[in-house]
PQR file of N, CA, C, O and H, with PARSE charges and radii, in Angstrom:
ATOM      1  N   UNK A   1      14.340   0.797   4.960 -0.4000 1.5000
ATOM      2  CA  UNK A   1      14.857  -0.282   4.147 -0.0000 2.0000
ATOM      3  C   UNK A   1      14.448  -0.033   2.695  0.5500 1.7000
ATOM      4  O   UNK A   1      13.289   0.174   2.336 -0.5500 1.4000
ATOM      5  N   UNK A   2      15.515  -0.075   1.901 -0.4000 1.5000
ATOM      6  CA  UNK A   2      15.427   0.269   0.509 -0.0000 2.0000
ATOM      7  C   UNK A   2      14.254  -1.179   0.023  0.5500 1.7000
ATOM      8  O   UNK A   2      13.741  -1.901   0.877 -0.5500 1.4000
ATOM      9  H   UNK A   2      16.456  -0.243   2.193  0.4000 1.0000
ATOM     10  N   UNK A   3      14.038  -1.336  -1.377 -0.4000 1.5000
ATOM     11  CA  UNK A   3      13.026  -2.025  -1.948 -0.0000 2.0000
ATOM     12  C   UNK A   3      14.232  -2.997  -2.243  0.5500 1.7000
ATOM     13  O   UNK A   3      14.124  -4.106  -1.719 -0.5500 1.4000
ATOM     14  H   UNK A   3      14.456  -0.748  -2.071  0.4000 1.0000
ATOM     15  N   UNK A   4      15.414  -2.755  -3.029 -0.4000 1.5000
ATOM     16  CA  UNK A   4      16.210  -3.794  -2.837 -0.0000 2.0000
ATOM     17  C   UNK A   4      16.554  -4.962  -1.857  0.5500 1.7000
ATOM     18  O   UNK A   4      16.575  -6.163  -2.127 -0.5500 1.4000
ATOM     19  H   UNK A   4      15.502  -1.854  -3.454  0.4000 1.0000
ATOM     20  N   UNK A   5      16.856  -4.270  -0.495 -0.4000 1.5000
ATOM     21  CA  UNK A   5      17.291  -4.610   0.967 -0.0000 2.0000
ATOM     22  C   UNK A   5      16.070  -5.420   1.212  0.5500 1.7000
ATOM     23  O   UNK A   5      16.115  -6.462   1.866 -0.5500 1.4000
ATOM     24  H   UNK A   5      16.839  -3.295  -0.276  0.4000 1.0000
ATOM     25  N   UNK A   6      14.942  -4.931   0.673 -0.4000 1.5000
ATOM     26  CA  UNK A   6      13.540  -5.813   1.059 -0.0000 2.0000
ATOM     27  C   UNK A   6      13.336  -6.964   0.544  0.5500 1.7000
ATOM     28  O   UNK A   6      12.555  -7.728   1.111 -0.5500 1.4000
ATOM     29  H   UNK A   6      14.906  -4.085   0.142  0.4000 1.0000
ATOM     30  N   UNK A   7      13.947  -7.325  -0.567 -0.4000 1.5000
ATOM     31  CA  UNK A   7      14.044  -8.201  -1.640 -0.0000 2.0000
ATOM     32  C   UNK A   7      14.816  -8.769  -1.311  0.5500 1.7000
ATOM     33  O   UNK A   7      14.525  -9.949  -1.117 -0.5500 1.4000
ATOM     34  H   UNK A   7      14.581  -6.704  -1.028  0.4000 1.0000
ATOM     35  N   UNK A   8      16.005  -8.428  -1.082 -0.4000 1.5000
ATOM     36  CA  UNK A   8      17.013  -9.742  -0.728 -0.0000 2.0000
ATOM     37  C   UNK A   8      16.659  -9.911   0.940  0.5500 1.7000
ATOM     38  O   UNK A   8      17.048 -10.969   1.434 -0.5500 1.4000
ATOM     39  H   UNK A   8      16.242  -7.469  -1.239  0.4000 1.0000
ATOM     40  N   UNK A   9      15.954  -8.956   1.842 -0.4000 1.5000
ATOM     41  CA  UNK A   9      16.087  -9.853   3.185 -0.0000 2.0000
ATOM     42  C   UNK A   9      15.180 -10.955   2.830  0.5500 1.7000
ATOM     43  O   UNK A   9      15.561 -12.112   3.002 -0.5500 1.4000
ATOM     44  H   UNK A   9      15.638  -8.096   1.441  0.4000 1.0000
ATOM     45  N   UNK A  10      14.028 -10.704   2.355 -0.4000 1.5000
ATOM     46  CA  UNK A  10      12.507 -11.454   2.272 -0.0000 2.0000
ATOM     47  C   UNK A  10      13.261 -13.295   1.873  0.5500 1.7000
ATOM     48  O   UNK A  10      12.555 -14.293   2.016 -0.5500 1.4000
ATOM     49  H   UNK A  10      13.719  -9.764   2.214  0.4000 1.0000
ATOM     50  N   UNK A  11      14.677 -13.378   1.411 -0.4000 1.5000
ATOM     51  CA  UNK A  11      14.974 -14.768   1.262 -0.0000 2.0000
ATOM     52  C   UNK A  11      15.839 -15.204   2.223  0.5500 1.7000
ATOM     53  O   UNK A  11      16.370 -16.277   1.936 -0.5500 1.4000
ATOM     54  H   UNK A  11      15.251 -12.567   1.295  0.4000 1.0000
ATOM     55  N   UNK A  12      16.145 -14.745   3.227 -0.4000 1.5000
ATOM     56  CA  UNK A  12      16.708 -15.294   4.482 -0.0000 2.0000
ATOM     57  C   UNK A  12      15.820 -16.131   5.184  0.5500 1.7000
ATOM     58  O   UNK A  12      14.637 -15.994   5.493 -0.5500 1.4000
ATOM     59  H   UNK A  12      15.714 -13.873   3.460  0.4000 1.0000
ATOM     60  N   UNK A  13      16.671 -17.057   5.376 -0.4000 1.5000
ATOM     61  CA  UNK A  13      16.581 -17.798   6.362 -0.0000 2.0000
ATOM     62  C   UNK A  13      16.404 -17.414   7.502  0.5500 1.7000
ATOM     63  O   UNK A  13      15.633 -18.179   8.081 -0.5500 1.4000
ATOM     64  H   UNK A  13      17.632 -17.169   5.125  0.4000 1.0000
ATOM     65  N   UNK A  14      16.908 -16.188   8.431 -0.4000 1.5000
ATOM     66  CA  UNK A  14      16.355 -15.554   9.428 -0.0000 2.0000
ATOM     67  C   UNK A  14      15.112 -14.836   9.477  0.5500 1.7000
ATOM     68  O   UNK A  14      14.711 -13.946   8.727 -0.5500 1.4000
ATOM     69  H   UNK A  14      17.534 -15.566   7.960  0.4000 1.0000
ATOM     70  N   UNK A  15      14.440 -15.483  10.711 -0.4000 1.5000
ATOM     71  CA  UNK A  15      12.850 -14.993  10.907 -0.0000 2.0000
ATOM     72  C   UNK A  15      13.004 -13.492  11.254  0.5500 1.7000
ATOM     73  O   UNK A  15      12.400 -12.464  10.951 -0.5500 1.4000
ATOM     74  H   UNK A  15      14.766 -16.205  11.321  0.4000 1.0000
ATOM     75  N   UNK A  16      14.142 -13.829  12.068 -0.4000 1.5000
ATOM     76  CA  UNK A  16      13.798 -11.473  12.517 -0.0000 2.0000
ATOM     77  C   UNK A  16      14.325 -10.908  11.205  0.5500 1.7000
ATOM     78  O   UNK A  16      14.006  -9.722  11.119 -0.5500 1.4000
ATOM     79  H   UNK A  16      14.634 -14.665  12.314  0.4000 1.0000
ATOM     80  N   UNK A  17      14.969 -11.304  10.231 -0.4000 1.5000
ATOM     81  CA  UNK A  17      15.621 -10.617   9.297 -0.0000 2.0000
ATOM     82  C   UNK A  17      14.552 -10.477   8.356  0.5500 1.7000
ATOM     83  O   UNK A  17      14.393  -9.433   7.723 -0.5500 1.4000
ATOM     84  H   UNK A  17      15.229 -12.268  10.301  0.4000 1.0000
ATOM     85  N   UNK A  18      13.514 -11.879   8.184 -0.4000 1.5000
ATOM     86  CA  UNK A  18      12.588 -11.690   7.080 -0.0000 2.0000
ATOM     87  C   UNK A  18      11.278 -11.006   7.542  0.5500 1.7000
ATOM     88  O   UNK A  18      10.601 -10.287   6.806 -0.5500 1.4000
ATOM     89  H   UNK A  18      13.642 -12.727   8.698  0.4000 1.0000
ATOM     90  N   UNK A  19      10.878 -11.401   9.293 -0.4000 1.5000
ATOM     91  CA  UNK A  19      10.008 -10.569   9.795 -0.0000 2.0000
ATOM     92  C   UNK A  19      10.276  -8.966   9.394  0.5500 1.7000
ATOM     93  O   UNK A  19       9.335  -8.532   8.729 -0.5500 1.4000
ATOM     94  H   UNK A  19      11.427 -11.985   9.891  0.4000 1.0000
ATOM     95  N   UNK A  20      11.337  -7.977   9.638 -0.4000 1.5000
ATOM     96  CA  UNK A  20      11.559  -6.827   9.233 -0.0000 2.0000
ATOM     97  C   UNK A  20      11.366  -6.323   8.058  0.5500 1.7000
ATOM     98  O   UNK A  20      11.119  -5.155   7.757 -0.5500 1.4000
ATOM     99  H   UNK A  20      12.101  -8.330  10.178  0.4000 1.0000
ATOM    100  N   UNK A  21      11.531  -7.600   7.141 -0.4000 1.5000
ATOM    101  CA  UNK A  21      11.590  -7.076   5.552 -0.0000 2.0000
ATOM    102  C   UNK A  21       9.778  -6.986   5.235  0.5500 1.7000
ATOM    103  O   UNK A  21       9.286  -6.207   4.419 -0.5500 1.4000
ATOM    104  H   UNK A  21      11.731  -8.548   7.385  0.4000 1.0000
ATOM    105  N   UNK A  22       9.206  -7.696   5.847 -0.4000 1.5000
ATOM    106  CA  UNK A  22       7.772  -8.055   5.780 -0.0000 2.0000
ATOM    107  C   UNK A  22       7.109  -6.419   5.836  0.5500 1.7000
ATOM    108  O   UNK A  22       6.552  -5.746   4.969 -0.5500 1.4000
ATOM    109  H   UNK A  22       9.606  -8.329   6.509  0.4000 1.0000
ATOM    110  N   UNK A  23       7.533  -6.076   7.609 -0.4000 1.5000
ATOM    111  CA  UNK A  23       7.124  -4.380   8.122 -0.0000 2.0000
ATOM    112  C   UNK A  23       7.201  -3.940   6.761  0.5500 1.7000
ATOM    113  O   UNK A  23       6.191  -3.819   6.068 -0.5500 1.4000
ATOM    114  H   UNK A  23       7.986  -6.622   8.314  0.4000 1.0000
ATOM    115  N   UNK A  24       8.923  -3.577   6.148 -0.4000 1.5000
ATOM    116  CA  UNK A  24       9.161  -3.109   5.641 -0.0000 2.0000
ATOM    117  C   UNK A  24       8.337  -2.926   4.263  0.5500 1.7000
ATOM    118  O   UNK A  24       8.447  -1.854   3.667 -0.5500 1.4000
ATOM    119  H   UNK A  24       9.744  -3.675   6.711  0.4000 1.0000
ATOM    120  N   UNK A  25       7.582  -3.863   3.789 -0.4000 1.5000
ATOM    121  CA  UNK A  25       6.990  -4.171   3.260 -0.0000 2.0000
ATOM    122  C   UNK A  25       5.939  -3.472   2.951  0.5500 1.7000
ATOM    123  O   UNK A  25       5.579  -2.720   2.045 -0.5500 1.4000
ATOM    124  H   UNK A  25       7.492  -4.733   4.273  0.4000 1.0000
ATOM    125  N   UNK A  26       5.441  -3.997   4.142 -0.4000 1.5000
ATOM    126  CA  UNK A  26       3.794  -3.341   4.754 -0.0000 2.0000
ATOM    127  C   UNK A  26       3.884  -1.903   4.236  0.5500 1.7000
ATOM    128  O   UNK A  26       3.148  -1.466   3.351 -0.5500 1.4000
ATOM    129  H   UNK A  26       5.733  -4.607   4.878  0.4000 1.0000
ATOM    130  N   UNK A  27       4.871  -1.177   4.873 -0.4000 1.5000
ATOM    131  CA  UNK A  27       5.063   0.242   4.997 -0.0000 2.0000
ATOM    132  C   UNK A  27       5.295   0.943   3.772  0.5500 1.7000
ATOM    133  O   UNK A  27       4.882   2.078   3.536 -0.5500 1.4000
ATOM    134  H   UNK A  27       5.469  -1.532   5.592  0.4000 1.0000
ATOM    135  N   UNK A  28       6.025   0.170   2.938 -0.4000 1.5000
ATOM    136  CA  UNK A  28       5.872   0.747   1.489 -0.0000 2.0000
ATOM    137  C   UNK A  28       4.830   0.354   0.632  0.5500 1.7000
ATOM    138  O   UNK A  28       4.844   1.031  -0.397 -0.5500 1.4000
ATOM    139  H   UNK A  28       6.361  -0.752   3.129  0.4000 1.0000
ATOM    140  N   UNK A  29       4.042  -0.381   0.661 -0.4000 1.5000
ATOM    141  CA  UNK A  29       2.774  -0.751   0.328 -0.0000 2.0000
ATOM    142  C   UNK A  29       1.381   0.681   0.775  0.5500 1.7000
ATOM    143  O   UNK A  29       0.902   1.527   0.020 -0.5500 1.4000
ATOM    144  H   UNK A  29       4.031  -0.931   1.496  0.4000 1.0000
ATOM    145  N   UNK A  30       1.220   0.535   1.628 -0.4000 1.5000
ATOM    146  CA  UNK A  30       0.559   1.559   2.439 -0.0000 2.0000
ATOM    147  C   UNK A  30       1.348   3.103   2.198  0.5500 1.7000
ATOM    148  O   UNK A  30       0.406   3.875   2.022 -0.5500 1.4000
ATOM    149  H   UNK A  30       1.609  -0.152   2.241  0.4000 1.0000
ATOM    150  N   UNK A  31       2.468   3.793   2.122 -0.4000 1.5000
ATOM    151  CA  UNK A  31       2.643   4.623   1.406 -0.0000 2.0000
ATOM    152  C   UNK A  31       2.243   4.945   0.239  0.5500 1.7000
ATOM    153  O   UNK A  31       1.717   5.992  -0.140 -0.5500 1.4000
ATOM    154  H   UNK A  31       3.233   3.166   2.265  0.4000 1.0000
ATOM    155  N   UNK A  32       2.659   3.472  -0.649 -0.4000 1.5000
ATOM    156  CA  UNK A  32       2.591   3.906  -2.066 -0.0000 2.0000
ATOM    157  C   UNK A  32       1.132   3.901  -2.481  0.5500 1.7000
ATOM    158  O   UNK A  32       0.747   4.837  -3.182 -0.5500 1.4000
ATOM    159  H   UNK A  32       3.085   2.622  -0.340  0.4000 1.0000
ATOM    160  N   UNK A  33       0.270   2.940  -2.123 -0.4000 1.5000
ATOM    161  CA  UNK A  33      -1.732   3.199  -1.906 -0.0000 2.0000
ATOM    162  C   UNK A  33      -1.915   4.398  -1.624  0.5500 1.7000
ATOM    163  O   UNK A  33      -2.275   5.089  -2.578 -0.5500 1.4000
ATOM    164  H   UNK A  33       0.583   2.179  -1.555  0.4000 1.0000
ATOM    165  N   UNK A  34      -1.797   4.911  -0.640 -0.4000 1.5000
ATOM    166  CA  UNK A  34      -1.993   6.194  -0.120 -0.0000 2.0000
ATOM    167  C   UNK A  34      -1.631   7.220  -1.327  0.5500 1.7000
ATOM    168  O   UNK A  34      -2.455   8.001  -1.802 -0.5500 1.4000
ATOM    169  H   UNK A  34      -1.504   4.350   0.134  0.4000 1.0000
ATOM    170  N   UNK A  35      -0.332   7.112  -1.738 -0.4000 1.5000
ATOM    171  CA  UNK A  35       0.161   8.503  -2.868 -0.0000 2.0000
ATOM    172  C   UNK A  35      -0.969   7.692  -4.071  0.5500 1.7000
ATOM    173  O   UNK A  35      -1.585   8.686  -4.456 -0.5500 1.4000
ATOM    174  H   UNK A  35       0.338   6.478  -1.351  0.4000 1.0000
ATOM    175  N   UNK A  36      -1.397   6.843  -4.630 -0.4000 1.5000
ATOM    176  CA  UNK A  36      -2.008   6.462  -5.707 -0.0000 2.0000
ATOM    177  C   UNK A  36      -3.307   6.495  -5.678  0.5500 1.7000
ATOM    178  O   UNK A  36      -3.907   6.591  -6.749 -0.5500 1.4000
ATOM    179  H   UNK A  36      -0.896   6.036  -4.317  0.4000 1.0000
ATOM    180  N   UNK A  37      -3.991   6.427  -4.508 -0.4000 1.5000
ATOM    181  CA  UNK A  37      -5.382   7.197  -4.118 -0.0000 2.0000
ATOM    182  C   UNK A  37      -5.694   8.579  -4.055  0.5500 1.7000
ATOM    183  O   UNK A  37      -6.758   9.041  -4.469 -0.5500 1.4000
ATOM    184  H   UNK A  37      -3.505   6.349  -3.638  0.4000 1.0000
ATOM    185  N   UNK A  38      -4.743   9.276  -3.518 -0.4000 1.5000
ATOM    186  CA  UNK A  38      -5.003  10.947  -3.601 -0.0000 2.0000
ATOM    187  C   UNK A  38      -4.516  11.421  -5.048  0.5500 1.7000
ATOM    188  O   UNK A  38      -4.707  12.602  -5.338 -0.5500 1.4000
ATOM    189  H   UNK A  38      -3.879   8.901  -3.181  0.4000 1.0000
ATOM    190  N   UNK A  39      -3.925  10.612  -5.935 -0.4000 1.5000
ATOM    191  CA  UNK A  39      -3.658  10.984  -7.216 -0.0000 2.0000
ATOM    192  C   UNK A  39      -4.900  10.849  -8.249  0.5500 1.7000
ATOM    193  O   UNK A  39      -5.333  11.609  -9.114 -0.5500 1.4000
ATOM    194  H   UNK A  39      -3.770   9.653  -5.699  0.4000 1.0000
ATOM    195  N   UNK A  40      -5.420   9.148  -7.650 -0.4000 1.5000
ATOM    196  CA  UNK A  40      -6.539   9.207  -8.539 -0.0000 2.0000
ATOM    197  C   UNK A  40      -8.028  10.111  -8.609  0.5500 1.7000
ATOM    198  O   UNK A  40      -8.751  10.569  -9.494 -0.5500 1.4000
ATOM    199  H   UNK A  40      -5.068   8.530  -6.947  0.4000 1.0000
ATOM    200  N   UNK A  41      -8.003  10.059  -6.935 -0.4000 1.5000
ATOM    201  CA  UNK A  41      -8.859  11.416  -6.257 -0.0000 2.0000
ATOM    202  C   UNK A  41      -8.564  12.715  -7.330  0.5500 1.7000
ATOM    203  O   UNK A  41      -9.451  13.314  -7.938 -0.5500 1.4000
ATOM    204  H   UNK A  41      -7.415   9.688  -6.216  0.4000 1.0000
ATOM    205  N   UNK A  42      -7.498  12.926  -7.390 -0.4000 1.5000
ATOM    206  CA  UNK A  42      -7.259  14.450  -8.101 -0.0000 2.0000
ATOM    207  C   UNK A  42      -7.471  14.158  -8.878  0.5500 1.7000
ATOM    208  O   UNK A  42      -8.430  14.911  -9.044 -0.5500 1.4000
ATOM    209  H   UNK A  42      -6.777  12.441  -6.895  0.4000 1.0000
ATOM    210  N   UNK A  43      -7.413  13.165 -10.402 -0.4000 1.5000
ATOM    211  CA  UNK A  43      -8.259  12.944 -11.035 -0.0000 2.0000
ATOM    212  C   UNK A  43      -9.373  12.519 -11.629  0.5500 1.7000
ATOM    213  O   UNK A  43      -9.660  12.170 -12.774 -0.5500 1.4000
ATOM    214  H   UNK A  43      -6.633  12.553 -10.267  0.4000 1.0000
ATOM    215  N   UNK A  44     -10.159  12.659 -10.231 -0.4000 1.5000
ATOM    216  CA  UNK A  44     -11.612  13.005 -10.378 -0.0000 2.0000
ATOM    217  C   UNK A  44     -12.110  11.259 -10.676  0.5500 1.7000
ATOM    218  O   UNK A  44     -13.113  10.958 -11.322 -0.5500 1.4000
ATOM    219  H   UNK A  44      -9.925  12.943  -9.301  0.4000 1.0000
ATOM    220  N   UNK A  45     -11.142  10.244 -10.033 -0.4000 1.5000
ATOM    221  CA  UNK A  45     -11.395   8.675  -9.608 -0.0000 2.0000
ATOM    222  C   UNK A  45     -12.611   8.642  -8.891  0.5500 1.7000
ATOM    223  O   UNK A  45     -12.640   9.451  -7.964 -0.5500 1.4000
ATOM    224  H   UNK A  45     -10.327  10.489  -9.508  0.4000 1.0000
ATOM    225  N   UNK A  46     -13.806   7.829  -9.065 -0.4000 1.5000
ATOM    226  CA  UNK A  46     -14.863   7.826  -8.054 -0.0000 2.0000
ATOM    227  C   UNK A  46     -14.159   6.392  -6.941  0.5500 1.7000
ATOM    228  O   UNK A  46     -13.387   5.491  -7.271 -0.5500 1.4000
ATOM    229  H   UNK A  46     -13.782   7.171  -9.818  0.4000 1.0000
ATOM    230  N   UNK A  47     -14.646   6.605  -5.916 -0.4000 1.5000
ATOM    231  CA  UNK A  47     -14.410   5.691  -4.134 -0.0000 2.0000
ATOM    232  C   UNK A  47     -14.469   4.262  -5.220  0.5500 1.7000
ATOM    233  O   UNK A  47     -13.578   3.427  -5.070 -0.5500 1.4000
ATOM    234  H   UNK A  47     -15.273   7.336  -5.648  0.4000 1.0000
ATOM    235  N   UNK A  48     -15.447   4.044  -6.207 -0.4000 1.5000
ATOM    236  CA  UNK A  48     -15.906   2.829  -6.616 -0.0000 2.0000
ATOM    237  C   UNK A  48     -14.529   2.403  -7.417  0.5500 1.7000
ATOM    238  O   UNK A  48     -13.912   1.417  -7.016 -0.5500 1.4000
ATOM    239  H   UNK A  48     -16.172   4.722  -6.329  0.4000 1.0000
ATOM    240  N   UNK A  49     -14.049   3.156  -8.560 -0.4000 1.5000
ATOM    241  CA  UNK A  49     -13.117   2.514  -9.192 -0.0000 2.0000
ATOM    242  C   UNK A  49     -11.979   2.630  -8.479  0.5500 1.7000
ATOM    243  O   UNK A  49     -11.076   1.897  -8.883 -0.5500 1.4000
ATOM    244  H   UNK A  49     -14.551   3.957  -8.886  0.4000 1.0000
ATOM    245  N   UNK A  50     -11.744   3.259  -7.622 -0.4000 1.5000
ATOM    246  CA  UNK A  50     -10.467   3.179  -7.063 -0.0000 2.0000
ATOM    247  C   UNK A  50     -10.773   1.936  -6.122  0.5500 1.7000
ATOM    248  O   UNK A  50      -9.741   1.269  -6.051 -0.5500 1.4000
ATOM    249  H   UNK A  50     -12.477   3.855  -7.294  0.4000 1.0000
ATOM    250  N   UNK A  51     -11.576   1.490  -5.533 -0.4000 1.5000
ATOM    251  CA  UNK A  51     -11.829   0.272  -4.598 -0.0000 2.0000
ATOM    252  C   UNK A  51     -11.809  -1.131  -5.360  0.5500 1.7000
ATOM    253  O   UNK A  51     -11.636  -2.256  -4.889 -0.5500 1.4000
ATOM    254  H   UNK A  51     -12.414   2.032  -5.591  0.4000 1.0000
ATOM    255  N   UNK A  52     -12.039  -0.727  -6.692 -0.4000 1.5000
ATOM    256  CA  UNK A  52     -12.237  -2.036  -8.010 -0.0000 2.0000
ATOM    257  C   UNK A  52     -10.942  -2.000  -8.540  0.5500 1.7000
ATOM    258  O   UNK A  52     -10.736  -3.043  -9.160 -0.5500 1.4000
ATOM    259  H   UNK A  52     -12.180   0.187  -7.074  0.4000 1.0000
ATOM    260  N   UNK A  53      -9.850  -1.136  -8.561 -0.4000 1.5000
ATOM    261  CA  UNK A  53      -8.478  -1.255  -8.803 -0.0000 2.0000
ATOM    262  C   UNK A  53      -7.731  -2.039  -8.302  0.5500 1.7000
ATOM    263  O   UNK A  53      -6.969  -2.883  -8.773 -0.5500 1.4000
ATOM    264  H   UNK A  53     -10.018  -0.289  -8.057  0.4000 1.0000
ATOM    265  N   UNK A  54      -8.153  -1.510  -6.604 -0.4000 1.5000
ATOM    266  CA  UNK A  54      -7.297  -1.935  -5.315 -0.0000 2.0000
ATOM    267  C   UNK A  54      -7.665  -3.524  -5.211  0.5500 1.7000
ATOM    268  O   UNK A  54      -6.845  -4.333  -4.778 -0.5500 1.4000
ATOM    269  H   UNK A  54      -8.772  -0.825  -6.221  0.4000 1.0000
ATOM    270  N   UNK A  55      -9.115  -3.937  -5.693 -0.4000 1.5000
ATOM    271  CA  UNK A  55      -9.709  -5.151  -5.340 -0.0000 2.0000
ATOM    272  C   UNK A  55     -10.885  -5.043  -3.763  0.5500 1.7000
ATOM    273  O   UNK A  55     -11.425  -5.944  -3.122 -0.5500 1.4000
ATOM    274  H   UNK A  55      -9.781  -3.279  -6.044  0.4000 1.0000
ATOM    275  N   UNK A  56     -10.905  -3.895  -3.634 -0.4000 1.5000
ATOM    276  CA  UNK A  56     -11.848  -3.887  -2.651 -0.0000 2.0000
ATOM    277  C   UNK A  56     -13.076  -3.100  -2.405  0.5500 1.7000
ATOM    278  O   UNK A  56     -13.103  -2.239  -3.284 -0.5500 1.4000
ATOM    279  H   UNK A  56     -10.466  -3.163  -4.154  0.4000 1.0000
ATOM    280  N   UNK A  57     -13.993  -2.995  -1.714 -0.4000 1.5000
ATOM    281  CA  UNK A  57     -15.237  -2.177  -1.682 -0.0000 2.0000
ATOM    282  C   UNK A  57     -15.183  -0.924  -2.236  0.5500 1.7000
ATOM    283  O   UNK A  57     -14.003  -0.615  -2.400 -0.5500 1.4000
ATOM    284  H   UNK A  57     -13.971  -3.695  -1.000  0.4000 1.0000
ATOM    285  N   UNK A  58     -15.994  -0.002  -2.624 -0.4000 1.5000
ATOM    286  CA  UNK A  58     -15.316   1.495  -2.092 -0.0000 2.0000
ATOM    287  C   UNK A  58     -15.679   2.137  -0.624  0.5500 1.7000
ATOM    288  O   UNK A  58     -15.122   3.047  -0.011 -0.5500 1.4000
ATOM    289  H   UNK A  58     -16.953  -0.253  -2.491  0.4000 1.0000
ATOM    290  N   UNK A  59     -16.607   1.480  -0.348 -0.4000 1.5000
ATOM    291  CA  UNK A  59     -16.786   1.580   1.542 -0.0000 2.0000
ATOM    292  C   UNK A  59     -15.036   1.340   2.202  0.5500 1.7000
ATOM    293  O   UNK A  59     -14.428   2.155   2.897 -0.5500 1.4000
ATOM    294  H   UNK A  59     -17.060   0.740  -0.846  0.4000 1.0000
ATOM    295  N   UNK A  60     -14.625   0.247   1.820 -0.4000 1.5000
ATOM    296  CA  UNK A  60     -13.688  -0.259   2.551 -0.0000 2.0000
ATOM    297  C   UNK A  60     -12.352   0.847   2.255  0.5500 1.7000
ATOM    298  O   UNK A  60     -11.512   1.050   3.131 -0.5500 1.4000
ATOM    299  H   UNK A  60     -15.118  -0.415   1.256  0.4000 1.0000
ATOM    300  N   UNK A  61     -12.293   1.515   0.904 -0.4000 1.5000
ATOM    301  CA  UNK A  61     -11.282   2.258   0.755 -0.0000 2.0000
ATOM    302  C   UNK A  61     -11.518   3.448   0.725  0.5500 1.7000
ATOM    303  O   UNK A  61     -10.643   4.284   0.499 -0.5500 1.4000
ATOM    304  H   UNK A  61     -12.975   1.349   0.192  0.4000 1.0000
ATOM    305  N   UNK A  62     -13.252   3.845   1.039 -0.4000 1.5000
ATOM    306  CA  UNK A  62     -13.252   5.639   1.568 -0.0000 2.0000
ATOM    307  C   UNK A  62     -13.105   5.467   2.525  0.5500 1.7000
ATOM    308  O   UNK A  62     -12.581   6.493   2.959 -0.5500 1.4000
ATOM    309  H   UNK A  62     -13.962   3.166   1.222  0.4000 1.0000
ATOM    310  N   UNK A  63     -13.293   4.299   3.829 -0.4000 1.5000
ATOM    311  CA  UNK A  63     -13.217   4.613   5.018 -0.0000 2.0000
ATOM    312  C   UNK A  63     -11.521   4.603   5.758  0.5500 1.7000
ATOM    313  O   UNK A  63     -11.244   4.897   6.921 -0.5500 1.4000
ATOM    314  H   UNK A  63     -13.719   3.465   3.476  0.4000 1.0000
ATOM    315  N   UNK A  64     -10.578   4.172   4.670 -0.4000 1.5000
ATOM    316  CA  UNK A  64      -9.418   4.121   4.878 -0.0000 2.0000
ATOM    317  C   UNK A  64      -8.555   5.151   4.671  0.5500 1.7000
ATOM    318  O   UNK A  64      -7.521   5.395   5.292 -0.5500 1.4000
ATOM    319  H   UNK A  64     -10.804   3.933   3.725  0.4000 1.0000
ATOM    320  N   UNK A  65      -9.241   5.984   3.385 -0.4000 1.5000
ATOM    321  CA  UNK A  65      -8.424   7.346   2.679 -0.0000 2.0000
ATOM    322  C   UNK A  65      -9.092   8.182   2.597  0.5500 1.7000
ATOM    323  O   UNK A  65      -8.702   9.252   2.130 -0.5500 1.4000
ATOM    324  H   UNK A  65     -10.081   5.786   2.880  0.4000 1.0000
ATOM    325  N   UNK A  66     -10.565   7.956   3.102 -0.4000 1.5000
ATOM    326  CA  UNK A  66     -11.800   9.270   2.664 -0.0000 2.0000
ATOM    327  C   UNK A  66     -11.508  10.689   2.936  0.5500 1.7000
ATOM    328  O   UNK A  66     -12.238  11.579   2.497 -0.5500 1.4000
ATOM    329  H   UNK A  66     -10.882   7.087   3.482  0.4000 1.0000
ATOM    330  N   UNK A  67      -9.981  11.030   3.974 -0.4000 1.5000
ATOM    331  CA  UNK A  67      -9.807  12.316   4.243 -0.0000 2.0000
ATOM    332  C   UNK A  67      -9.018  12.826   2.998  0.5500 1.7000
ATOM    333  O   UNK A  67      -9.294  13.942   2.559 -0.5500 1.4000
ATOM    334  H   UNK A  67      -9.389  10.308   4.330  0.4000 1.0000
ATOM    335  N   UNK A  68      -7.912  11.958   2.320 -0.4000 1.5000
ATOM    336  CA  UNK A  68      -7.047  12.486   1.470 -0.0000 2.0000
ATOM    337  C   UNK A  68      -7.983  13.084   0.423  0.5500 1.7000
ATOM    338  O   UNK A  68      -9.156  12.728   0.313 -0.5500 1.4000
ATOM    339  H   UNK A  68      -7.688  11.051   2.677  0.4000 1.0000
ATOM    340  N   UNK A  69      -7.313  14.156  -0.459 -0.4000 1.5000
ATOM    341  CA  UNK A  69      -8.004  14.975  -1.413 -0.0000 2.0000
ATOM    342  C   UNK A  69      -7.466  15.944  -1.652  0.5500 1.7000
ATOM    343  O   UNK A  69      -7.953  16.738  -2.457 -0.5500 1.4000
ATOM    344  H   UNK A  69      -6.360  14.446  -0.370  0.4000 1.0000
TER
END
C-alpha cells in the first residue's frame, strides 16, 4: 500500500479497510527506522543519540537494530 492509499484508507469508515492501512502503517514506519538507523550508524551516530532522536533508550534501540551496521 502506497503512503497515499494509507492516507486516504486511514479515513474510512471501514474497520478492515482502516485496520489494513494501520499494518500498512506499521510496516512503513519500521522500514523507514530501520534505513535511518543504519544511516546514522554509518555516520558514526552513538546507540544514545539515535535512541534520543527516536524518543527512546539507547538500550531499547540497540537491542532492536544492534545488528545493522
Amino acid at each position: 500500500m502506497e503512503e497515499q492509499q494509507i492516507s486516504h484508507s486511514l479515513q474510512s469508515e471501514d474497520p478492515a479497510v482502516g485496520l489494513r492501512a494501520v499494518g500498512a502503517l506499521h510496516r512503513l514506519a519500521e522500514s523507514t527506522e530501520t534505513r535511518y538507523v543504519a544511516l546514522a550508524r554509518e555516520r558514526g551516530w552513538t546507540w544514545e543519540q539515535i535512541g534520543d532522536a527516536l524518543g527512546v533508550s539507547r538500550q531499547s534501540v540497540h537491542t532492536k537494530h544492534g545488528k545493522v551496521r
